[in-house]
Phi, psi and omega in degrees: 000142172267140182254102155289127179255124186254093174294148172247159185206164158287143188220127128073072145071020182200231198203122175228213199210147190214148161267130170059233211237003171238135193278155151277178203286133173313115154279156184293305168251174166273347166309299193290328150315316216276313209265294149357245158004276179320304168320319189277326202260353154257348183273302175307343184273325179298132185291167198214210172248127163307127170208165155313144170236127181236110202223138188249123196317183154271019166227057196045325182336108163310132189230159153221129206217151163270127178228160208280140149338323198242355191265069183246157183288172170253164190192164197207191170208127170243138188217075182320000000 
């Protein structure tokens, strides 16, 4: 199963939350990044309707792929 990390870091003069190598949107504070982070890393764990997804790879190609409803990652927040 994939384990997601949601970091929160300094961003752009403030303060946001990252997956990998991509940042959320800046918060004003790190509380309010932080509080974020948490919202995303539980909202990712809910299950859902099996549906289509159309996402484009890391070498640009667009894919449509079915994905199940119920297949969802584990995930956290990490905030040194």
């Amino acid at each position: 199963m994939v384990n997601l990390t949601y970091k929160v870091v300094e961003h752009d003069g403030g303060w946001a939350y990252k997956v990998g190598d991509v940042f959320s949107e800046t918060f004003r504070t790190h509380d309010d990044a932080h509080a974020a982070a948490e919202i995303a890393a539980r909202e990712q764990k809910s299950p859902g309707e099996a549906e289509a997804i159309e996402y484009q790879d890391a070498s640009g190609k667009w894919r449509v792929e079915d994905a199940k409803g119920d297949d969802r990652p584990l995930t956290d927040v990490s905030d040194p």
